[in-house]
Residue, then its C-alpha position, 0 to 999 in steps of 0.5 A: x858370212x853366207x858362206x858360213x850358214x850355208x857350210x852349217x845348213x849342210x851339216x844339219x841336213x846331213x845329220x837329218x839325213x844320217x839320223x833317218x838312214x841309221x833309224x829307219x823305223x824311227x819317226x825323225x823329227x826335221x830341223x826346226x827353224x824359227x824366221x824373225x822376217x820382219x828384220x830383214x829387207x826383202x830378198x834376205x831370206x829367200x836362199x834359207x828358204x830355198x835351202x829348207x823347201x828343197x831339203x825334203x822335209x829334214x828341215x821346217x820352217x816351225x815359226x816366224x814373226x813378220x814384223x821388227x815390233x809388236x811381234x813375237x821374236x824367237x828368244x820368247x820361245x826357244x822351245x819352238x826351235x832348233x835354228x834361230x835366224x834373226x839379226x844381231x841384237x836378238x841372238x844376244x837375247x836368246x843366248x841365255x835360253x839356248x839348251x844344248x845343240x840349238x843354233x843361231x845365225x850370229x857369232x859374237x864378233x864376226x861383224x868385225x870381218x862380215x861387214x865392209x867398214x869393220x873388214x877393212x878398220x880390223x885389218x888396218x888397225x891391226x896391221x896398217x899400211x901392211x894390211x894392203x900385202x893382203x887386202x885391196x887398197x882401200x879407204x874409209x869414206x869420208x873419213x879417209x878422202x883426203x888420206x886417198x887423195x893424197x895417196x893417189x898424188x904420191x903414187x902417180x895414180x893414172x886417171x883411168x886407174x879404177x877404183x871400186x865404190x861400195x855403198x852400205x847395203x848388201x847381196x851384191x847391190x851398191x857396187x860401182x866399178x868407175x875410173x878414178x876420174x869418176x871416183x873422183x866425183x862420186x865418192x862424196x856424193x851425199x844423200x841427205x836423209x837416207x838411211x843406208x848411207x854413213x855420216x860424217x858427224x857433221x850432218x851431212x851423209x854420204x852415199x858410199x861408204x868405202x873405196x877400193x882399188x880394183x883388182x885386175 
């Protein structure tokens, strides 16, 4: 999804850019963004930021709320931005106030192939066993423990095979690389009352959330 934003990010500044070599005489206005930071983990903003600091003053941080309530969001004021970057549930708001060439950081939809659980339930619900010819072998956790079990037992798996573990969190943080022994032993590792784990429906939450085959 990065890659995406990143990909769009450079087209603005080259239409900036563009926009001020072709009217020099003219005063270009810079790509106004608006920042819903108070959603965001810190970190998860600082490459936008990076990105606009260094876009020598084709791009502008024009407004900012800093808290997930009792601040003031983007889609309260669309006419103070170009670029909208918030989280999932506030781009739907602000779609119905959007004018012509204004931007927000979400596509409807896309969570089916940017988030790690969803990637791997599309592509196995649309094509099975057959989605593995294409993507790394992997299995839901902990809906799918038994079913990888099982697959390991029926493939002659080697102990010393390994495995990827993947917890719910993002920008590379989360990833274990272990043997299929120690996958054995972590992939159902629960840490009751954390908020970056997935539950079974019984209570208990789990740590990791997906398992895949390391591709070699």
């Amino acid at each position: 999804m990065w890659c995406i934003w990143l990909l769009a990010l450079s087209y603005l500044n080259t239409v900036a850019h563009a926009s001020n070599v072709s009217h020099p005489q003219q005063q270009q206005q810079p790509v106004r963004f608006f920042i819903d930071e108070g959603y965001f983990l810190p970190g998860d903003t600082e490459i936008l930021r990076a990105y606009i600091s260094a876009s020598n003053n084709r791009l502008e941080i024009s407004g900012e709320s800093t808290a997930a309530f009792l601040s003031v969001k983007g889609y309260y004021v669309p006419e103070k931005w170009d670029v909208y970057w918030t989280m999932r549930q506030s781009c739907h708001k602000a779609y119905p106030h959007m004018k012509a060439g204004q931007l927000v950081n979400c596509i409807p939809g896309v969570e089916a192939i940017s988030l790690k659980r969803r990637f791997v339930q599309t592509w196995q619900q649309a094509y099975g066993e057959t989605a593995f010819n294409y993507i790394p072998r992997s299995y839901l956790i902990p809906e799918q423990y038994w079913l990888w079990r099982n697959a390991l037992l029926s493939t002659g798996s080697q102990p010393d095979s390994r495995w990827v573990l993947k917890a719910n969190v993002h920008r590379g943080k989360g990833v274990q690389v272990v043997t299929q022994t120690e996958a054995l032993s972590k992939a159902l590792v629960h840490k009751p009352g954390s908020s970056s784990s997935s539950s079974s429906g019984d209570g208990v939450e789990y740590h990791n959330i997906l398992i895949q085959k390391y591709c070699e």
